[in-house]
Each structure stands twice: as C-alpha cells, then as structure tokens.
C-alpha positions as CSV (number, residue, x, y, z in Angstrom):
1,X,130.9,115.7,77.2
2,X,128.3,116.0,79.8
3,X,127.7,119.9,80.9
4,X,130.8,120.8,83.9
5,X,128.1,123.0,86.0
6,X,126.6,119.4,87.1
7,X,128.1,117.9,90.3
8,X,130.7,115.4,89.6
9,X,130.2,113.4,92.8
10,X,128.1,113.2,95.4
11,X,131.2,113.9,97.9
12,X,131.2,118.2,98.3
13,X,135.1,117.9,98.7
14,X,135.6,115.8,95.4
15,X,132.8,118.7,94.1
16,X,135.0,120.5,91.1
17,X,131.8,123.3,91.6
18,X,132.5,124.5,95.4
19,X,135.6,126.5,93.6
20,X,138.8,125.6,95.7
21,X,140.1,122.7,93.3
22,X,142.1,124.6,89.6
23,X,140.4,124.2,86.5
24,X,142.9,121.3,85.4
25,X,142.2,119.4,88.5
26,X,138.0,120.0,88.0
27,X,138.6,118.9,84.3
28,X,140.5,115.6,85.9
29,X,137.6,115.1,88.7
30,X,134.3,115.5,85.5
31,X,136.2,113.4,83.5
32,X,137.1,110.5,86.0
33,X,133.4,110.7,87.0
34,X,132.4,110.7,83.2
35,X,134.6,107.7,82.7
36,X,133.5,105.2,86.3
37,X,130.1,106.0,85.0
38,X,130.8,104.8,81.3
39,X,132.0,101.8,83.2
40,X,128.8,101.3,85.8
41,X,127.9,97.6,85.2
42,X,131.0,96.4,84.2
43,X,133.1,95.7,87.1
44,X,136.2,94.9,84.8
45,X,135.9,98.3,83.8
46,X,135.6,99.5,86.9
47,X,138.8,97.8,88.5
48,X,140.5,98.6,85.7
49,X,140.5,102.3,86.4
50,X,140.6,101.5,90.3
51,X,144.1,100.2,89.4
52,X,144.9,103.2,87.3
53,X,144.0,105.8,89.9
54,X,146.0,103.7,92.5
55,X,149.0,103.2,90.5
56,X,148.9,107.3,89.8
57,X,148.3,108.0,93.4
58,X,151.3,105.7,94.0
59,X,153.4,107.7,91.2
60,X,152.7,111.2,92.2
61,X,153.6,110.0,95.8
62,X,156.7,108.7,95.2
63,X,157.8,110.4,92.1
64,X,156.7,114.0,93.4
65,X,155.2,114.2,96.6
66,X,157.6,112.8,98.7
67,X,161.1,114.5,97.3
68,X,159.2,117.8,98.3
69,X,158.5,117.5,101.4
70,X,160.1,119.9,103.9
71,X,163.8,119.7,105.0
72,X,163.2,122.0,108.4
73,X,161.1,121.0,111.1
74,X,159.0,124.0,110.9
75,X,157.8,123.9,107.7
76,X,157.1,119.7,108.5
77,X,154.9,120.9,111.2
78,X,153.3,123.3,108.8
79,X,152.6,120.6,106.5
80,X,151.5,118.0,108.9
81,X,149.3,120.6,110.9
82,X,147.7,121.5,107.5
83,X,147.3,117.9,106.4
84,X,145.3,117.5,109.8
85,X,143.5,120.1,109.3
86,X,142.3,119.6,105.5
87,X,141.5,115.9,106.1
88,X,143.8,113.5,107.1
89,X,146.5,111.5,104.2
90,X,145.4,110.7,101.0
91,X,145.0,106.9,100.8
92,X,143.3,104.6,97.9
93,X,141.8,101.8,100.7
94,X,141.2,98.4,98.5
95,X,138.4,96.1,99.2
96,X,138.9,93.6,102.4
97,X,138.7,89.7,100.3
98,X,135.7,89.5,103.4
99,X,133.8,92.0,102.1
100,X,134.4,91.1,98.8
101,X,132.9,87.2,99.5
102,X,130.3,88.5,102.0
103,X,128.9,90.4,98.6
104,X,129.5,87.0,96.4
105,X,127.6,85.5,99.2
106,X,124.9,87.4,99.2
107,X,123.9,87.3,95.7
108,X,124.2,83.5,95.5
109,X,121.7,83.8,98.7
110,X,119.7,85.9,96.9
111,X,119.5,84.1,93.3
112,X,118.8,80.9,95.2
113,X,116.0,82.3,97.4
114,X,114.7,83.9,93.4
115,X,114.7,79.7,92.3
C-alpha cells in the first residue's frame, strides 16, 4: 500500500492530510484513490467503481442520511446553514451523453487526421 503521508487527490478538501476527515474516512479516501488509479486506462474499470461509489452515495442517503435529519425547524436551519457553509449537497454528477460523444468525436477526428 502506497505510503498515507502522500496526497490522495489533488482536491485539498478530498485531502485525508489537511486533518479534519477521521482516520476511517482518510483510509476510505487513500484507498479509493489507490484503487481509480489501479484502474487508469481501463475505463471499464473505471465506471465500474463510478457505479459503486454512486450506488453507496445513494445507500448512505437513503438508508442513513435522510431518517436523521432534524425534526425541529431549528436544528433544520442549523443543518442547512452548515451545509451552505461547508460546500453545498453532496452529489455524484454523471457524464452529459454530449460530452460523452463530443470526446468519441474528437478522437475519431484525431486518429483520422494521424492517417
């Protein structure tokens, strides 16, 4: 296993180093990163665990995240003042089919300019 004092991404919030993430969550973040590189050319691979870390998102959400949400309307504004302030909802975005083809597109333009 590759060294944990190295930066697991290049995003500083994703960062398990800058301290405000727990151990087990810096241990999930190295090994995630450990695992998409493992998968670098292989785009199977790589949507593979894009599906996985969707359909976990998906299952903490609904499975834990949402029965513990606040009852009063204090402690919702807490929560939503404090989600604004830490950065917004968590979403997984998926790739437009456009972009998708625009990049299919560009390699074929590529490869035939190569001929």
């Amino acid at each position: 296993m590759e060294p944990t004092n190295t930066p697991a991404t290049t995003d500083q919030s994703l960062n398990p180093s800058n301290g405000s993430f727990p151990a087990s969550l810096e241990e999930i973040v190295i090994r995630v990163n450990i695992a998409s590189r493992q998968c670098k050319d292989n785009p199977h691979q790589i949507l593979e665990l894009l599906r996985t870390l969707e359909q976990l998102h998906q299952e903490i959400r609904v499975n834990l995240f949402e029965p513990s949400l606040p009852n009063t309307r204090n402690d919702l504004y807490d929560l939503l003042l404090d989600i604004e302030e830490t950065g917004g909802w968590p979403y997984i975005g998926r790739m437009k089919l456009r972009m998708f083809l625009e990049h299919f597109s560009s390699d074929i333009e590529q490869s035939s300019d190569s001929e």
